[in-house]
C-alpha positions, 0 to 999 in steps of 0.5 A: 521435437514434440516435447520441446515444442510442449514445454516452449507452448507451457512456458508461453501459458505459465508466463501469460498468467504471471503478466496478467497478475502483475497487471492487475495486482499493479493497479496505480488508481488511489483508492478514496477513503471510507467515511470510517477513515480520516484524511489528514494533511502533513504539516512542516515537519511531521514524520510519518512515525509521529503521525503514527503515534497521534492517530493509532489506537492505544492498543497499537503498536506504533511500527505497526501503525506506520506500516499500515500508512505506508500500505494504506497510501502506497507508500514505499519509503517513511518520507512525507512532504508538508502538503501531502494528505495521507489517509488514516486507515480505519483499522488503527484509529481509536 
């Protein structure tokens, strides 16, 4: 019973942790960008690949460039819309 009741009371501390992790790790607030970044609008119909290939470094690998605008802007798929703004991390600019 008492070794039950342990790893029941383990499990509880263990669970606690990962849901506050989540908690924070999952924070919805866009971060503004920095004077080193640029905000950019999409146009009619721009791709996220091409914008990557405008404004990455020459240097840069152009599927590298698109992940760090998906990451940079919480993206989670390579769709835009006209009208979005999107923000160029400063990282792949030249």
């Amino acid at each position: 019973m008492a070794r039950g009741m342990f790893f029941l009371f383990a499990f509880l501390i263990l669970f606690s942790g990962f849901a506050l992790m989540h908690t924070f790790a999952s924070s919805s607030e866009d971060t503004p960008a920095t004077r080193e970044e640029l905000i950019i609008s999409v146009d009619s119909g721009d791709t996220l690949w091409d914008l990557a290939r405008t404004y990455k470094k020459d240097s840069m690998d152009t599927r590298q460039a698109v992940h760090h605008l998906l990451e940079r802007n919480g993206l989670s798929s390579s769709s835009v819309k006209a009208g979005q703004s999107l923000i160029i991390p400063a990282r792949m600019l030249p």
